[in-house]
PDB file with one MODEL, atoms N, CA, C and O in Angstrom:
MODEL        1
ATOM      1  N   UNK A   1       2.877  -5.677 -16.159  1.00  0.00           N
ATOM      2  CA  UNK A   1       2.479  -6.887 -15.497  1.00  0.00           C
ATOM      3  C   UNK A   1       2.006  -7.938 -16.485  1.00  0.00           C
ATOM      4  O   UNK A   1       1.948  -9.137 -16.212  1.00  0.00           O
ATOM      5  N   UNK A   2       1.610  -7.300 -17.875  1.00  0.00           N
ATOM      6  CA  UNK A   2       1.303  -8.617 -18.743  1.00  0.00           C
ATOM      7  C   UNK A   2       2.620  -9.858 -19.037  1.00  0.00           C
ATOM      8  O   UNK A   2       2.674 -11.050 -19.341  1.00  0.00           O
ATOM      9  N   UNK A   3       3.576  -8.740 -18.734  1.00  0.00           N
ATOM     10  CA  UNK A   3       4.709 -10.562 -19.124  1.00  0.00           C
ATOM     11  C   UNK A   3       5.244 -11.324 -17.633  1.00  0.00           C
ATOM     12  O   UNK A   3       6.291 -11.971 -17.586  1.00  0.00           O
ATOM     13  N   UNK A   4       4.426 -11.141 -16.567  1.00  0.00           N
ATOM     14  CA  UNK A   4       4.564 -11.763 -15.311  1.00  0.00           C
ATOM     15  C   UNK A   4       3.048 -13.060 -15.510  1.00  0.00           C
ATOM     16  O   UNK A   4       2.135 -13.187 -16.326  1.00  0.00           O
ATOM     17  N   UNK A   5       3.441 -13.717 -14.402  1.00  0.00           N
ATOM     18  CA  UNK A   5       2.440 -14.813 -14.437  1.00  0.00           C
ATOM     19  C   UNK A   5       1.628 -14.148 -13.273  1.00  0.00           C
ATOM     20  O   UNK A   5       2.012 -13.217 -12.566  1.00  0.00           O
ATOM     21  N   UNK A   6       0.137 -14.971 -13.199  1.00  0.00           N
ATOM     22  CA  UNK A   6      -0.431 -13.712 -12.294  1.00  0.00           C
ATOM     23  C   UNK A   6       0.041 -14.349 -10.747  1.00  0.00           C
ATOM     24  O   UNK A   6      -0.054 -13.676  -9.721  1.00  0.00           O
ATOM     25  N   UNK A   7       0.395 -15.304 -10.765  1.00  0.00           N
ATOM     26  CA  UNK A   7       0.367 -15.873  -9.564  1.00  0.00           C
ATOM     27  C   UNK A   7       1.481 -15.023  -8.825  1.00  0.00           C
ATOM     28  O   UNK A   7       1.113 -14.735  -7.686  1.00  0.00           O
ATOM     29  N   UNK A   8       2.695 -14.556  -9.135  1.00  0.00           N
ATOM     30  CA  UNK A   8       3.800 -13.995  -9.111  1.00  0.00           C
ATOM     31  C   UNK A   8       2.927 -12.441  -8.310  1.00  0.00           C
ATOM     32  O   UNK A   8       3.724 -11.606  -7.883  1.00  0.00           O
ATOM     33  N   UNK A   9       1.739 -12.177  -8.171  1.00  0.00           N
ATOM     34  CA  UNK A   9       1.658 -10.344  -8.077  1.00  0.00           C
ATOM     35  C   UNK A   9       0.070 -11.036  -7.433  1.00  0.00           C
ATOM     36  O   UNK A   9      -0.616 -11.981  -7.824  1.00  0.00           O
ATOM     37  N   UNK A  10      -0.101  -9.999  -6.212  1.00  0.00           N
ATOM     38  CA  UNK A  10      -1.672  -9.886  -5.906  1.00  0.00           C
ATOM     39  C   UNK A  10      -2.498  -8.786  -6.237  1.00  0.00           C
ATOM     40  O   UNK A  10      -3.513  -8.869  -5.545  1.00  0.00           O
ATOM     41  N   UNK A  11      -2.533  -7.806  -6.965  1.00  0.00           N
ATOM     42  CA  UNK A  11      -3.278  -6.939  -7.481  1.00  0.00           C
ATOM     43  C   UNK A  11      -3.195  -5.224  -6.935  1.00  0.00           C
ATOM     44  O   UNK A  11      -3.629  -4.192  -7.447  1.00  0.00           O
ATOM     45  N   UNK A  12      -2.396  -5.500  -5.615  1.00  0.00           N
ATOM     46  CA  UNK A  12      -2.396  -4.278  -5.009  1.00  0.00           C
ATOM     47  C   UNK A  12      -1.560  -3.362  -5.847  1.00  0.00           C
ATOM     48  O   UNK A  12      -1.740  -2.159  -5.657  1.00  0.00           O
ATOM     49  N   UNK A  13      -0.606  -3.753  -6.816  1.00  0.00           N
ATOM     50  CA  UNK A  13       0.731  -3.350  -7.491  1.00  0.00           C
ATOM     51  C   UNK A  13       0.413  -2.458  -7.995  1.00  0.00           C
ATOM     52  O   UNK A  13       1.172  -1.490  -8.049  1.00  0.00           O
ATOM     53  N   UNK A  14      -1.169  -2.425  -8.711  1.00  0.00           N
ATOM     54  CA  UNK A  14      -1.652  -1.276  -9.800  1.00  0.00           C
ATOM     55  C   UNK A  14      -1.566   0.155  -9.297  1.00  0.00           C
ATOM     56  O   UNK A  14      -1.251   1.168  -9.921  1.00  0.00           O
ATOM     57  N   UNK A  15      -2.042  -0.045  -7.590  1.00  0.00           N
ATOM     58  CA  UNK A  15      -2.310   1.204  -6.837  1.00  0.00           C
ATOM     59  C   UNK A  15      -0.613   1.712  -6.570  1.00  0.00           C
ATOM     60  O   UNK A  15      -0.332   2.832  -6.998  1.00  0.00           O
ATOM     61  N   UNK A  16       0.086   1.207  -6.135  1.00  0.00           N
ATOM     62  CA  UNK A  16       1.566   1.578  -6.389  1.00  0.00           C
ATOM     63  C   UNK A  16       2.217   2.485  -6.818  1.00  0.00           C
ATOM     64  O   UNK A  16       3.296   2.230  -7.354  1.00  0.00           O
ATOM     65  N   UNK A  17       1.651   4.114  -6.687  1.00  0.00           N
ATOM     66  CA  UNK A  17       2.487   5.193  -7.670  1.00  0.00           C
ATOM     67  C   UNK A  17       2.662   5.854  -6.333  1.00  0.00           C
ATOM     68  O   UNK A  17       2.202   5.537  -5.236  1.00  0.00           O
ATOM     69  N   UNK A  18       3.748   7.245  -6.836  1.00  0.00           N
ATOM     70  CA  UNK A  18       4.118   7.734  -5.841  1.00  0.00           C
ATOM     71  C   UNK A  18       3.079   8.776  -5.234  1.00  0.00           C
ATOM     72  O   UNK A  18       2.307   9.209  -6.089  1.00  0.00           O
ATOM     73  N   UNK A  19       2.891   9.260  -3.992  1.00  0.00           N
ATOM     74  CA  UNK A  19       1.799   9.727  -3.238  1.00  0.00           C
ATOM     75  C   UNK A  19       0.758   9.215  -2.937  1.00  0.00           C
ATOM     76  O   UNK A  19      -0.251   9.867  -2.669  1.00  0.00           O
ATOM     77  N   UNK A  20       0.832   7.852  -2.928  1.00  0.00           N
ATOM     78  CA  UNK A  20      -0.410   6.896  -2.762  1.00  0.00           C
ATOM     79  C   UNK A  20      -0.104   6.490  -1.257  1.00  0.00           C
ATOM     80  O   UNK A  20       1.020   6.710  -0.807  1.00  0.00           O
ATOM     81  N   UNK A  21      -1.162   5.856  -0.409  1.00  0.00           N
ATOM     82  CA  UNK A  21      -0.800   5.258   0.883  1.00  0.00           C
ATOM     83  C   UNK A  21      -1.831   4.022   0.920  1.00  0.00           C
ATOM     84  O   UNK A  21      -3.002   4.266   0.631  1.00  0.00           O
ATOM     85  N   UNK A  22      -1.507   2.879   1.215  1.00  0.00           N
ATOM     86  CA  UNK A  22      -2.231   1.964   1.292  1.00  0.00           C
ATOM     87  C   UNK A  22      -2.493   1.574   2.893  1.00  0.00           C
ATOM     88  O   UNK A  22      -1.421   1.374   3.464  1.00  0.00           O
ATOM     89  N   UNK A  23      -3.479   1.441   3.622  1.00  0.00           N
ATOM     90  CA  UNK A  23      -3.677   1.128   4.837  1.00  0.00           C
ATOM     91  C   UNK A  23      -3.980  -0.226   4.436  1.00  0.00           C
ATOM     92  O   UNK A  23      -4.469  -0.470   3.333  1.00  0.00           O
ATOM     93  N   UNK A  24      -3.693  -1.163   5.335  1.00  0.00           N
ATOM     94  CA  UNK A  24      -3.924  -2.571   4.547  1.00  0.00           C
ATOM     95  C   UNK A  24      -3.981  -3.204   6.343  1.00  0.00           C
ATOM     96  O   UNK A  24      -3.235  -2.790   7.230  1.00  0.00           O
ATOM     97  N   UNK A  25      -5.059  -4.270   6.519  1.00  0.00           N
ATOM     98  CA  UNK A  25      -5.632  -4.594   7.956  1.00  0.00           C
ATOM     99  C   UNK A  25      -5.390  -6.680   7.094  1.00  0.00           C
ATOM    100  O   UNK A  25      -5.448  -6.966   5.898  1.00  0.00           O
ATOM    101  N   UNK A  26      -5.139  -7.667   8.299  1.00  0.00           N
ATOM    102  CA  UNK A  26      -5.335  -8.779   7.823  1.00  0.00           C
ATOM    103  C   UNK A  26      -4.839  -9.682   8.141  1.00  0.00           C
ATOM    104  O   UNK A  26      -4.920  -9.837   9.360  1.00  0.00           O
ATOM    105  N   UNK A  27      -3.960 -10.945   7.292  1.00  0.00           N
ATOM    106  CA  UNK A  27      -3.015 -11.785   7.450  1.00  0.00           C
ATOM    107  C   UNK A  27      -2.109 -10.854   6.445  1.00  0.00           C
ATOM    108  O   UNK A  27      -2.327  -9.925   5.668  1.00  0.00           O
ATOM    109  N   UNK A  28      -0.954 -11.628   6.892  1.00  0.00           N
ATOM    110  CA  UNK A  28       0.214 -11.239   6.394  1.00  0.00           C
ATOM    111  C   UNK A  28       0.932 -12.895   6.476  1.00  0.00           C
ATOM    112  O   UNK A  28       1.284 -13.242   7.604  1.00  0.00           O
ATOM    113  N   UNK A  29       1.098 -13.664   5.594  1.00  0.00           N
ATOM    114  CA  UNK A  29       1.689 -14.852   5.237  1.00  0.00           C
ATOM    115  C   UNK A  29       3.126 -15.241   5.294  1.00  0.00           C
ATOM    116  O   UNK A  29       3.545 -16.380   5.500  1.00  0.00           O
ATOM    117  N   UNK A  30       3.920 -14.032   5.064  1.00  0.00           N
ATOM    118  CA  UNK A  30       5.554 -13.733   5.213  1.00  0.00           C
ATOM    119  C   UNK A  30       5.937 -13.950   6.620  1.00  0.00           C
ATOM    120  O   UNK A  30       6.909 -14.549   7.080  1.00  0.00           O
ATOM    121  N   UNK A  31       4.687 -13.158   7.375  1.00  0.00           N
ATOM    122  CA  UNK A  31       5.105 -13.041   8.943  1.00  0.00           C
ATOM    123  C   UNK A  31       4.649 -14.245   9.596  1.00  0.00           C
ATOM    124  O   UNK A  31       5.093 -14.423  10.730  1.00  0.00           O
ATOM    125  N   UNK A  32       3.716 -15.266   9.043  1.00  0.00           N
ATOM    126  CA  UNK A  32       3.065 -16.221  10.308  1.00  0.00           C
ATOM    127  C   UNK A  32       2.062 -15.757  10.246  1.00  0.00           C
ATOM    128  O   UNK A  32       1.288 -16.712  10.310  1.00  0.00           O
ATOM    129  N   UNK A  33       1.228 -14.432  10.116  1.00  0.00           N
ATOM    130  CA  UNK A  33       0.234 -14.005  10.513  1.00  0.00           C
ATOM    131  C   UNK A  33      -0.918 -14.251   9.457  1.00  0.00           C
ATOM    132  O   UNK A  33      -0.981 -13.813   8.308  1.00  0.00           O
ATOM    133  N   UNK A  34      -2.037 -15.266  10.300  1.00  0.00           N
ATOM    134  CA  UNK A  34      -3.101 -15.987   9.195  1.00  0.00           C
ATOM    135  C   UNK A  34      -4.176 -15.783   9.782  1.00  0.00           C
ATOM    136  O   UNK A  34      -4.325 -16.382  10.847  1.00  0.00           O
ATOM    137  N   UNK A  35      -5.772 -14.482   9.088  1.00  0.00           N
ATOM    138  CA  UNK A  35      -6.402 -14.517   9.198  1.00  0.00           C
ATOM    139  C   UNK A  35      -7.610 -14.807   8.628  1.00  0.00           C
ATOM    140  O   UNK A  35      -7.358 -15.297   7.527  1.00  0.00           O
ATOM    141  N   UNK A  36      -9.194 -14.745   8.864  1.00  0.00           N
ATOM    142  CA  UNK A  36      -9.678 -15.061   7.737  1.00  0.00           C
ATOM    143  C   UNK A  36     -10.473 -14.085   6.931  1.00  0.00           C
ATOM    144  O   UNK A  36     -11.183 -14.296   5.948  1.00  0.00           O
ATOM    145  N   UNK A  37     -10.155 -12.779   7.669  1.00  0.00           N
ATOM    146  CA  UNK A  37     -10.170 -11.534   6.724  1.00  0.00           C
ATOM    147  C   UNK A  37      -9.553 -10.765   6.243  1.00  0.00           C
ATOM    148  O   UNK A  37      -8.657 -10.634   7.078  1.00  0.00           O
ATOM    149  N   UNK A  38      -9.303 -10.001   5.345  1.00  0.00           N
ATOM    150  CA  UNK A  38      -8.535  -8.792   4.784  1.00  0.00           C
ATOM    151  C   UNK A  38      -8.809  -7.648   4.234  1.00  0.00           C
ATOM    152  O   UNK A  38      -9.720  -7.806   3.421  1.00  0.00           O
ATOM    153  N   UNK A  39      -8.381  -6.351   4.301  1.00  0.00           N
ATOM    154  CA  UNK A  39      -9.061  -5.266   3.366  1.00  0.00           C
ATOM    155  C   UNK A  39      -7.710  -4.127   3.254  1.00  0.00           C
ATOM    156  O   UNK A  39      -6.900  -3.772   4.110  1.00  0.00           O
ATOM    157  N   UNK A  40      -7.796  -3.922   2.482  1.00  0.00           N
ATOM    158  CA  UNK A  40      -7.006  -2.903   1.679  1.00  0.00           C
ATOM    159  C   UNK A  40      -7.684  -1.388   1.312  1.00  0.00           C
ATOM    160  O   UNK A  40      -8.770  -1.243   0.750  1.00  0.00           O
ATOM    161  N   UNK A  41      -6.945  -0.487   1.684  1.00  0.00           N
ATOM    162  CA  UNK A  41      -7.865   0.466   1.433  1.00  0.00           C
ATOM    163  C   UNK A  41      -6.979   1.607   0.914  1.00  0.00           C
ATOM    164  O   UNK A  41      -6.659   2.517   1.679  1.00  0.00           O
ATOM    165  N   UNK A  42      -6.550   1.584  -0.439  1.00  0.00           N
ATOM    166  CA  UNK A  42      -5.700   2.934  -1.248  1.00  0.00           C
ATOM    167  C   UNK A  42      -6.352   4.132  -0.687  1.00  0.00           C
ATOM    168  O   UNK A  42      -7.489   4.265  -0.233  1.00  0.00           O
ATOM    169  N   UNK A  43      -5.209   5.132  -0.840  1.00  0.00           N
ATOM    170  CA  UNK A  43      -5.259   6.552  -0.205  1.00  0.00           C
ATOM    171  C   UNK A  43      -4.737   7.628  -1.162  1.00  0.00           C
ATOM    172  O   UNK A  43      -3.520   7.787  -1.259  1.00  0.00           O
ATOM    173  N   UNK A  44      -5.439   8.241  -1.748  1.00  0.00           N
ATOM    174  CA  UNK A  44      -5.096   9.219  -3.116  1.00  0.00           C
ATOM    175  C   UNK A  44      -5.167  10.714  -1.864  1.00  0.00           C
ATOM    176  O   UNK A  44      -5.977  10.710  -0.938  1.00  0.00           O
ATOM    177  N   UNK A  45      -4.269  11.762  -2.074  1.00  0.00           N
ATOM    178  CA  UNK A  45      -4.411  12.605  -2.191  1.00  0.00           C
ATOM    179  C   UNK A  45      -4.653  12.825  -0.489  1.00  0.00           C
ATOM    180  O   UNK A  45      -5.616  13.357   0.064  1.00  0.00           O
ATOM    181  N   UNK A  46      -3.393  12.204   0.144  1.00  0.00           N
ATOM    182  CA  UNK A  46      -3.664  12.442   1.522  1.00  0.00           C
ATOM    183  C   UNK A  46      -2.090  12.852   2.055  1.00  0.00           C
ATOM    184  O   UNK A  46      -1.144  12.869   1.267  1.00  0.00           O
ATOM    185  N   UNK A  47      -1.945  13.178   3.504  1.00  0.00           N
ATOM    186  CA  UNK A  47      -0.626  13.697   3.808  1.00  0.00           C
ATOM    187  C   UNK A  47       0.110  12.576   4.527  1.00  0.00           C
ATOM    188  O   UNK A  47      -0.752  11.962   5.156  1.00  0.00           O
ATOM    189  N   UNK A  48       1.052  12.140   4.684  1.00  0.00           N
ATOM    190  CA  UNK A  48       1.721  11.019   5.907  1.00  0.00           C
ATOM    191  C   UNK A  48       2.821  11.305   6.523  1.00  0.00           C
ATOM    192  O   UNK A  48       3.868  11.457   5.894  1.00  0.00           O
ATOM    193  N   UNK A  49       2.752  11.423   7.855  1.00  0.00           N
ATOM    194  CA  UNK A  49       3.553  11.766   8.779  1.00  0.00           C
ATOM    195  C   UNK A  49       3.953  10.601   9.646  1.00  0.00           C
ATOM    196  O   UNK A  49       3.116   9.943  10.263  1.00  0.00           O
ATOM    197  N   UNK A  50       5.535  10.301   9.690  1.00  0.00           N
ATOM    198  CA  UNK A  50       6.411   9.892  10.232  1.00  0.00           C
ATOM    199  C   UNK A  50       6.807  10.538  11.032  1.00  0.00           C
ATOM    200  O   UNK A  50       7.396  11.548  10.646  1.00  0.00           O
ATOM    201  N   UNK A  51       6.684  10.275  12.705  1.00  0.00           N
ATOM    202  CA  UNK A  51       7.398  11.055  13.250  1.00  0.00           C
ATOM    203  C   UNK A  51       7.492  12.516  13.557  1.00  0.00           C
ATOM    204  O   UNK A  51       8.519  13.113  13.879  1.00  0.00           O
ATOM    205  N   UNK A  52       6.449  12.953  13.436  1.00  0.00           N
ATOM    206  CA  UNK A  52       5.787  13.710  13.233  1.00  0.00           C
ATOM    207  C   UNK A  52       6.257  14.892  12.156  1.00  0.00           C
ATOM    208  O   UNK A  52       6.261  16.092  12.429  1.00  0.00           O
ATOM    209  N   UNK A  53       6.692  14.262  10.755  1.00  0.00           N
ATOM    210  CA  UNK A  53       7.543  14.711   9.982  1.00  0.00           C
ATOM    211  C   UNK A  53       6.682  14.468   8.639  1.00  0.00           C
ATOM    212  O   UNK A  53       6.762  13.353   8.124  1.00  0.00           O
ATOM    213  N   UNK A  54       5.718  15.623   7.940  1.00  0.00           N
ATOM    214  CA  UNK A  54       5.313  15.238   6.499  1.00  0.00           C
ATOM    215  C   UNK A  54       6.121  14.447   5.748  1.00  0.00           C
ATOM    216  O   UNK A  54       7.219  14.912   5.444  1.00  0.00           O
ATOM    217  N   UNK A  55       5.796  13.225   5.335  1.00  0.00           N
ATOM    218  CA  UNK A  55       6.874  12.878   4.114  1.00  0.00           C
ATOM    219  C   UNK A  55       5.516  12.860   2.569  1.00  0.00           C
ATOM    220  O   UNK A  55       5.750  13.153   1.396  1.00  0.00           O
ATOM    221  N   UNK A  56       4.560  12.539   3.008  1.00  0.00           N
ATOM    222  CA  UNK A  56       3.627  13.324   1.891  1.00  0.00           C
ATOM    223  C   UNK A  56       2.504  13.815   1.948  1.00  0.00           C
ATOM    224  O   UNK A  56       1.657  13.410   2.744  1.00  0.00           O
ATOM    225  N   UNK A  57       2.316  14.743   1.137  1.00  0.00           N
ATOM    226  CA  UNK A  57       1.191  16.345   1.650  1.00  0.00           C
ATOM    227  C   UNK A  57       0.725  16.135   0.345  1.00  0.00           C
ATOM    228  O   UNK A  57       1.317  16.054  -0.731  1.00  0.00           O
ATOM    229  N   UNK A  58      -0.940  16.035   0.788  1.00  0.00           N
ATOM    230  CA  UNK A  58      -2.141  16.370  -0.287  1.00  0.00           C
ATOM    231  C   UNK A  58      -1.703  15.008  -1.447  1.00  0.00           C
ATOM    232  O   UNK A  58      -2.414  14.977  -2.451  1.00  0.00           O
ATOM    233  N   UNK A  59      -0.716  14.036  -1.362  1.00  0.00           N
ATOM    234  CA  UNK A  59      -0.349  13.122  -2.476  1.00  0.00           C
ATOM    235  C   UNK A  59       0.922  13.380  -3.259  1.00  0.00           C
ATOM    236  O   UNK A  59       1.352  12.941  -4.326  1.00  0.00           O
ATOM    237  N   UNK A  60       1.276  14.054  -2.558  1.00  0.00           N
ATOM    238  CA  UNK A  60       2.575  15.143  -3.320  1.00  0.00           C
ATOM    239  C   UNK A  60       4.156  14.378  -2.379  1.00  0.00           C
ATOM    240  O   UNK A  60       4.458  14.894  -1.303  1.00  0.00           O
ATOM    241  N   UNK A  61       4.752  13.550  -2.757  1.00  0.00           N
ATOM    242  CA  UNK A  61       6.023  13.206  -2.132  1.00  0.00           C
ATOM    243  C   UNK A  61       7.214  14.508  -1.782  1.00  0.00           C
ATOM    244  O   UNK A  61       7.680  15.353  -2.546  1.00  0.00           O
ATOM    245  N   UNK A  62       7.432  14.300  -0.521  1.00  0.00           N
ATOM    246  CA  UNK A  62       8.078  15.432  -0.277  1.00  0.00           C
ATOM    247  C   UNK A  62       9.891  15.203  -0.232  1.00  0.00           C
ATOM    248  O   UNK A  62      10.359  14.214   0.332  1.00  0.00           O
ATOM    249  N   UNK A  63      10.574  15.998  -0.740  1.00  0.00           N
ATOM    250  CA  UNK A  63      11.849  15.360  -0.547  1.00  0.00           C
ATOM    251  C   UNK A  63      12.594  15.855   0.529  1.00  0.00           C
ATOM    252  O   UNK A  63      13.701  15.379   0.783  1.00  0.00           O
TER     253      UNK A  63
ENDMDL
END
């Protein structure tokens, strides 16, 4: 990210590896949707189910 400008990236990018889950509550600017709060909340080391289908366990991507 040092040869990007910062304006280009909002900070969430760092948390970004695989087995991570971000719950993220707010505006969303792409969609129309403008509020005047936001929170982000990274998720290390948790499971996520689609459908009632693990796609990741304990942080571990499942294939």
């Amino acid at each position: 990210m040092a040869l990007h400008d910062k304006r280009d990236f909002n900070g969430t990018e760092l948390g970004a590896i695989a087995g991570n889950f971000l719950y993220s509550t707010g505006a969303n600017e792409v969609a129309g949707r403008y509020t005047r709060g936001h929170f982000d909340l990274p998720l290390r080391h948790c499971t996520v189910e689609l459908d009632a289908v693990a796609v990741v366990r304990e942080g571990q991507v499942l294939a």
